[in-house]
N, C-alpha and C positions, 0 to 999 in steps of 0.2 A: 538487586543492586546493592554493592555494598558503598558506607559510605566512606569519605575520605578522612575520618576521626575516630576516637579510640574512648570506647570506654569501658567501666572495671565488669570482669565479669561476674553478673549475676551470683550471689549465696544463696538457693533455695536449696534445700537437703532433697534430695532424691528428685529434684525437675531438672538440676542442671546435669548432661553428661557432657564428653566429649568424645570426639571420631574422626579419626586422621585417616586423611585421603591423600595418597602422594605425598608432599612435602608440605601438607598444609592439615592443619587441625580446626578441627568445626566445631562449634559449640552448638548442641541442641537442647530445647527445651519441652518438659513435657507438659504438653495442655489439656491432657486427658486421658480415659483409656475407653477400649472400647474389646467387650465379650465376643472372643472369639469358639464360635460353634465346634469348630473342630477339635482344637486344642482343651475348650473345656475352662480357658481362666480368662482371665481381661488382662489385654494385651496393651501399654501405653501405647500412646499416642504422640509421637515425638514430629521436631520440625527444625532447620536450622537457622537461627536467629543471626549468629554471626561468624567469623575466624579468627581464630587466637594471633594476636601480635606479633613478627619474632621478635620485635626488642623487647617485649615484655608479656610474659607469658599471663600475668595478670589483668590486661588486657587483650579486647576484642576490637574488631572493627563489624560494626552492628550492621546488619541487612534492615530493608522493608520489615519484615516481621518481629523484626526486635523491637520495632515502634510499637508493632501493632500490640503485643504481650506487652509490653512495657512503657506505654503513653505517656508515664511520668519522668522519664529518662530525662535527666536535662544536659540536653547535646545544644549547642550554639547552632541558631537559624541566622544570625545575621552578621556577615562581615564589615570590621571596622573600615569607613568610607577611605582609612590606604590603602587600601586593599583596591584598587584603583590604578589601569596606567595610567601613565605619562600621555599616550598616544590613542585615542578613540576615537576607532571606525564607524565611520556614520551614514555612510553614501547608500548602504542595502536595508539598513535600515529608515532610514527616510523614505525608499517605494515601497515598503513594508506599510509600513504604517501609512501609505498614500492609500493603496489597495485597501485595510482595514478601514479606514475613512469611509471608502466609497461604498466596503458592502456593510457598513455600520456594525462592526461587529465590535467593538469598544461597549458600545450602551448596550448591547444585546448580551454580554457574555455578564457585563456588569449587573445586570438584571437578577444572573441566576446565582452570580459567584462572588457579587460583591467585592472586598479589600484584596482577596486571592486576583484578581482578572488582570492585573500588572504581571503576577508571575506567570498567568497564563501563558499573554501576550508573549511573557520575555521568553517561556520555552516553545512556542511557535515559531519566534525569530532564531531562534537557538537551530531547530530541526532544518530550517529553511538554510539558514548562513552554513552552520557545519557539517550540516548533512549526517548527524549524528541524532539519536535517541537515548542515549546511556545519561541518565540525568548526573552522577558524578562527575561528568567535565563540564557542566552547566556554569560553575563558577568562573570556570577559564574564560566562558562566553561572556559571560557577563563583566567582567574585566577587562576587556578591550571594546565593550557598545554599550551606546547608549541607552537605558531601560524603560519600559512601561511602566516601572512600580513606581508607588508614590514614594517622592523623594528621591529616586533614583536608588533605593536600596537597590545591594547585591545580599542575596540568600543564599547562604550553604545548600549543599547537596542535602542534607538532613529535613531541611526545610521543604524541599522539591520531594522528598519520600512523605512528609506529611501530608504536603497537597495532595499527592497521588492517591492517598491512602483516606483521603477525604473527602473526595468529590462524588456523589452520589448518583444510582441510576436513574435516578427522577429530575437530576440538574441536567444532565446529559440528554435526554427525551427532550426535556421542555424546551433547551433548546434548539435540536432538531426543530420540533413545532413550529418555533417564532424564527427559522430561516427557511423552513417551507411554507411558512406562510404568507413571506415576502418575495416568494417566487414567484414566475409565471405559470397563470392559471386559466387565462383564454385564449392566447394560440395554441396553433396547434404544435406540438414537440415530440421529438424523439428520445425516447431516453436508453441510453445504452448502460446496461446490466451485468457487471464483468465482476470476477472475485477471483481471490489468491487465498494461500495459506501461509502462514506464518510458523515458526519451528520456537516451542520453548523449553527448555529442559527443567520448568519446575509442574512436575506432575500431580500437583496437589490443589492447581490450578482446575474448577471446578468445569469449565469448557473445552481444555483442551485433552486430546486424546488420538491415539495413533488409528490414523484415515490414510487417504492415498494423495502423499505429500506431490507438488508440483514442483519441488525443487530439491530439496535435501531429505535426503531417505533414511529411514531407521527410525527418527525422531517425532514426538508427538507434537501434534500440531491444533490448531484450532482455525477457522475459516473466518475471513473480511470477506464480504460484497459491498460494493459500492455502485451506488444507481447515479447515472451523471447527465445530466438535460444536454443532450450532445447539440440543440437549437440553438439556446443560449450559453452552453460551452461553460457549464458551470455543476459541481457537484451538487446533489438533492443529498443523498440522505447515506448512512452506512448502517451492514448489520454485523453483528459478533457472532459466529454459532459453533458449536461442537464439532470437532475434525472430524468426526465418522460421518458428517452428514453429505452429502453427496448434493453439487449445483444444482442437479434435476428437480431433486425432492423438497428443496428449498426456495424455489420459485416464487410459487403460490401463496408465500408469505409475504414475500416480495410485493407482489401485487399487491394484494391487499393493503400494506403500505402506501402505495401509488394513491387508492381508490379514500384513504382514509385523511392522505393530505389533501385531498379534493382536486386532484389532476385528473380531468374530464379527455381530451382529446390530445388522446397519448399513442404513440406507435413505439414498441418496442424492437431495441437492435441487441440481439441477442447472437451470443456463439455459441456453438453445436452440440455444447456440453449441457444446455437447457432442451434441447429436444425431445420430446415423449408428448404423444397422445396426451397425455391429461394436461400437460403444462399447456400446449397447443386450443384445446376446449377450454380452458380455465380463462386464455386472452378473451377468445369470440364470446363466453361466456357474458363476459364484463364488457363488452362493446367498444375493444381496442381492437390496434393490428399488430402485424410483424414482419420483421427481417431476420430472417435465419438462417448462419450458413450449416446446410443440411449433413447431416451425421446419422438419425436413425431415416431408414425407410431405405436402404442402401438398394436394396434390388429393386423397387421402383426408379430409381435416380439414373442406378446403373442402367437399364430397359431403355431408359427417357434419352439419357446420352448417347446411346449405340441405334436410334431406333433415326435422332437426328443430326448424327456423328455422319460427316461429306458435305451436310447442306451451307455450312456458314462461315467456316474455318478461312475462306479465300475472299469473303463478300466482303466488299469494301464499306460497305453499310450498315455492315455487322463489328467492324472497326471499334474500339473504344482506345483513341490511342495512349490518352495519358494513363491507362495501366499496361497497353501493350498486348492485350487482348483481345479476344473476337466473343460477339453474343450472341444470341438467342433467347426469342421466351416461346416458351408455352404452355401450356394450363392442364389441369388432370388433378385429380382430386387427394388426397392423403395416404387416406385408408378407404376400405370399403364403406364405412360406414358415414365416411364427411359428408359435413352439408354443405360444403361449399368447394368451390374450385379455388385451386390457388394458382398461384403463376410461379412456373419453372424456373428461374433464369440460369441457365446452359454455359460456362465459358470454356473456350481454347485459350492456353497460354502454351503457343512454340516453345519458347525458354525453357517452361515448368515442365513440359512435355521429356526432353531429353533427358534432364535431372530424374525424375521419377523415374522413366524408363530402365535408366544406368541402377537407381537402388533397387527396384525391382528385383533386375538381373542380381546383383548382388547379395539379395537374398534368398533368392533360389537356391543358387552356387553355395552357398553359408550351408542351408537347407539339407542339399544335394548332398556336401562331403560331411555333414553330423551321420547322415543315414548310412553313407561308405564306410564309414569305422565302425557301426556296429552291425555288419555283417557276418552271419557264422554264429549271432549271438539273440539267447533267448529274450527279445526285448519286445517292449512296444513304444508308440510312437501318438503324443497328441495330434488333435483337433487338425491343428494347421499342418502338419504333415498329411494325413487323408484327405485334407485340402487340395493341397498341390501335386499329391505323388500317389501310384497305383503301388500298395505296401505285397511286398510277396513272401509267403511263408510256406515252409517245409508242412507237413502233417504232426511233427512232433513240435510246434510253433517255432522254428526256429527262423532266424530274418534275414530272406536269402538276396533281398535287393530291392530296388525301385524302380520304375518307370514314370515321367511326368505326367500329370495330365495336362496334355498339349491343350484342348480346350479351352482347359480353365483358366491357364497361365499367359494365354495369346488372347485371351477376353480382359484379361486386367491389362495385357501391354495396350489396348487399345482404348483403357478408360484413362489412361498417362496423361498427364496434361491438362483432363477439364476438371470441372466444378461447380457446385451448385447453388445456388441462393433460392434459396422460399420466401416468396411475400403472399402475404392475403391481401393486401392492394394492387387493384393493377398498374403496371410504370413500366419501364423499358429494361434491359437488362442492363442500359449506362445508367440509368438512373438506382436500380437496385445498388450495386458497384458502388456508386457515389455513396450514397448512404451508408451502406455497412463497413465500406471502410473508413467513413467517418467517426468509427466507432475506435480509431486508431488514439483517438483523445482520450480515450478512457484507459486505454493497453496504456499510455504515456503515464497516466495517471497512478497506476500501477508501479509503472518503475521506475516513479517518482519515491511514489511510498517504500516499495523494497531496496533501490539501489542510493538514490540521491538525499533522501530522510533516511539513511543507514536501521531501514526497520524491517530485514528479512525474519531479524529473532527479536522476542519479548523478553529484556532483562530485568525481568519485577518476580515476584516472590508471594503474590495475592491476587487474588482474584480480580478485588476494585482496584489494584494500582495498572492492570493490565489493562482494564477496561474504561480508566483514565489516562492511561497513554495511550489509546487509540480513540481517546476523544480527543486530546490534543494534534495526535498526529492528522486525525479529518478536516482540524482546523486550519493547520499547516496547508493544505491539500487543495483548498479552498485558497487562501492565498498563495500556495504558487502555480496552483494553475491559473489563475488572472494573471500575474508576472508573465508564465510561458505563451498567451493566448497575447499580452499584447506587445512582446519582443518578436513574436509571431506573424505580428500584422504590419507592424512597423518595417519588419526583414521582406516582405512581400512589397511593400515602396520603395525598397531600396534600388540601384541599382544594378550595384552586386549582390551576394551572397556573405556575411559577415562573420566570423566563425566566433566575436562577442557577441551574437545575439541570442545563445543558447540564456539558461537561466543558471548554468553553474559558472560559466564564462564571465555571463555578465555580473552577477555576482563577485565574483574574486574580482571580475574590474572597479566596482564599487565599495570596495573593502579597501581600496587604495584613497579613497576621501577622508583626511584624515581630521582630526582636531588635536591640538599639543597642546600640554601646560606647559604656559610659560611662568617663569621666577614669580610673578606675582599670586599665583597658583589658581590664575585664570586659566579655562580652554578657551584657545581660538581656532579657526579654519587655518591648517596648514600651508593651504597653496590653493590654487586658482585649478578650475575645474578641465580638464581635457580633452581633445575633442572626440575621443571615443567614450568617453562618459558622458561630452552635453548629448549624446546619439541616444545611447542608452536611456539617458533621463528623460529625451523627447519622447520616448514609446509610452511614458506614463504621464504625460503631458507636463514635466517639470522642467525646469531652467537652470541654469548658474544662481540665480536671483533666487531661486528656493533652497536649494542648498546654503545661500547666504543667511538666509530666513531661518532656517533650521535648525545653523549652528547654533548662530545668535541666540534661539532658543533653549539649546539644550545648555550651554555654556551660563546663562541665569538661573536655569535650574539649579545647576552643580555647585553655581557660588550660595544659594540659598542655603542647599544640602549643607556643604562646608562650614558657612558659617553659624548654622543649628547645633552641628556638630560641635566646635567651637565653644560655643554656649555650655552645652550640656556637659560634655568631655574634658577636665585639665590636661593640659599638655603632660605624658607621661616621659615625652625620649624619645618615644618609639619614631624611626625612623617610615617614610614613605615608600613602596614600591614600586618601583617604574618599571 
């Protein structure tokens, strides 16, 4: 992240170089060197601190790391209180800070992070409102809303690099701790266990590294999981880990996390990319259970489906209408070696059935004409071609044609359609169904983080600033999914369908609540509240009367602020910005 100020570029004799990329010149600095084997000498160690100015080549606009080398830099953290509109939006931040109230994370954050926990707050409300993570337009945010900081300071983006670059893995832990530990801990819960990766282009970043991206390719990436009490409808806990490391193999850290916050009677809902033998033993192991929708053990599945493929597809009993589905269960064991039986659950989906059918076909035919153009020619042909096709060659190897294997290709058009769920409890196959797709909370959760908090890439330059914006963004995550869960519950009382009761809807509806300085260079409440907002506002159980409440509030603040300012500051000229 670079930030939005300029200053002179460092004199150190042989640390500073420069290296122009495109139409832009970067400043690096050398912070060491390091004996290269091969080569036989020590090789510096270079990194990019900032980019040279065009209006002034003597200047830079300094990154993250130029903090970090240079901690005595004196770059301005706080803007002067003009620096302030005219007009501040307060309506999304009012259920902001309702939500915060409720899961106490004000005293909780204050606990670990002290004078910094206002700017926390204010970059929480930042990622939720704008749907942004790039801490340089933070300022922007913070000049049109109200703030958590004392005094209602606004902070440069300079300042938001410092915090980032401050917050510790031990403040991060401990809070985790003290919000699982005012979790639920004697019902019993589901926790659904889902992760993404993230794409960052600064490879000096010590976790990430190129794995098998789920979204943008080429790029090196590092991995989020996130464990979310799908009962309580509330996130537990997140982890960080190195992009070559693959869902399966990171499980059983997982767990153990579970078993360390003291979460006794846990059933895990898990997707197909946690399946394996060990991760399966490692559950029974520890005296949980699960929901799994099935991926390895494919030819038992396959066998199970074709053995009770005709019995249920037409049973009215077998019905699960609100997905549109037909079920079954039945029980059989894993592996050869399980101790226990598990329950099958079997579905028909007609719709799905046509769909798969048609790309099937489609890739056969794909298939088909690769293998027609390289006829007459000395080639050979993977896996999935000896798959689906009988390969025929000349004696001098050359590749005279294909025939399908009708078999094998009329056994897949007939698994078209179903699907399977794994539980190690027994329940019905609408009750498995319900469950695992209640795991759709946590998928939301997801692209909340990558699409709606703007955090598919990590624009930080260190190690700890990546790994405190992805405490902040958990934090984020935590409060908007309470927002989405209870616009959610309120839109199910309704008696239409609202299309403000999403959380980015409602949001931008709430951004229209305004407060204006008037002449006297008080803010007041712009206007009277409307009634797609008092809607809105009733989902968090607020009124017209709290927003009244609110203003009033934040508007005594501001004249405090003001007139501190006042005090300390002689009037200079400078004019105010509206």
């Amino acid at each position: 992240m670079y930030l939005n100020t300029t200053v002179k570029i460092p004199e150190i004799k042989g640390k500073i170089i420069t290296k122009k990329k495109g139409g832009t010149t970067y400043i690096l600095y050398q912070y060491g060197s390091e004996y290269n084997q091969d080569k036989r000498y020590a090789v510096p160690l270079r990194t990019i601190v900032g980019k040279v100015s065009a209006d002034d080549p003597t200047l830079m606009f300094p990154n993250d790391k130029f903090l970090v080398y240079f901690p005595d830099a004196e770059i301005p953290e706080e803007l002067p209180f003009a620096y302030r509109s005219c007009c501040l939006k307060i309506g999304s931040c009012v259920i902001i800070r309702k939500v915060m109230n409720e899961y106490k994370l004000i005293p909780m954050l204050a606990k670990r992070f002290g004078k910094d926990t206002g700017l926390i707050l204010d970059l929480v409300a930042y990622l939720i409102v704008d749907e942004e993570n790039a801490g340089q337009y933070y300022p922007d945010f913070a000049f049109t809303h109200p703030l958590f900081t004392e005094k209602m300071t606004i902070y440069s983006d300079s300042k938001v690099s410092r915090l980032l670059n401050s917050i510790t893995k031990d403040q991060c832990i401990s809070f985790l701790d003290d919000w699982n530990r005012n979790r639920d801990h004697r019902g019993r819960i589901y926790i659904s266990y889902d992760s993404t990766n993230k794409n960052s282009d600064a490879g000096d970043i010590s976790i990430v590294e190129f794995g098998k991206a789920k979204d943008d390719k080429g790029l090196p990436v590092f991995n989020l999981s996130i464990a979310m009490d799908k009962t309580n409808r509330v996130p537990l806990f997140y982890e960080e880990y190195p992009g070559s490391i693959t869902d399966v193999s990171q499980f059983t850290f997982m767990v153990d996390k579970v078993i360390e916050y003291g979460y006794k009677k846990i059933g895990f809902i898990l997707d197909r990319g946690y399946f394996s033998k060990e991760n399966i033993r490692y559950i029974d192991d520890n005296g949980y259970t699960f929901i799994i929708m099935c991926k390895g053990c494919r030819s038992l599945v396959s066998s199970l489906v074709l053995e009770n493929r005709g019995s249920f597809e037409t049973n009215r009993e077998s019905a699960i209408r609100s997905y549109k589905v037909y079920g079954t269960t039945v029980t059989s064991r894993l592996y050869e070696d399980d101790r226990k039986e598990r329950y099958f659950h079997i579905y028909y989906n007609p719709s799905r059935q046509a769909a798969e059918r048609e790309r099937f076909e489609q890739r056969i035919e794909k298939l088909r004409q690769f293998l027609d153009k390289h006829i007459g020619k000395d080639d050979k042909f993977g896996k999935t071609y000896q798959d689906y096709f009988h390969l025929h060659y000349d004696r001098k190897g050359t590749f005279l044609g294909a025939d399908e294997r009708t078999d094998v290709i009329e056994r897949e058009l007939m698994l078209c359609g179903y699907f399977c769920i794994i539980t190690s409890e027994k329940m019905t196959a609408s009750q498995a169904l319900v469950q695992y797709k209640g795991r759709d909370i946590s998928e939301k959760l997801f692209r909340s983080d990558k699409t709606f908090i703007g955090s598919r890439s990590e624009r930080v330059q260190s190690s700890r600033s990546m790994s405190s914006k992805i405490f902040i963004e958990f934090i984020a995550l935590i409060v908007r999914n309470r927002i989405y869960n209870l616009l959610k519950d309120q839109m199910i009382r309704m008696e239409s369908r609202q299309k403000y009761m999403t959380v980015p809807a409602a949001i931008r509806e709430l951004e229209k609540i305004e407060m204006v300085r008037r002449n006297s260079g008080s803010y007041k409440l712009d206007h009277a509240v409307t009634k797609t907002q008092k809607t809105i506002l009733s989902s968090f159980g607020l009124d017209e009367t709290d927003i009244t409440k609110s203003a009033e509030e934040i508007g005594k603040q501001l004249a405090a602020s003001q007139s501190l300012m006042n005090r300390e500051e002689p009037d200079d000229g400078t004019e105010e910005v509206c």
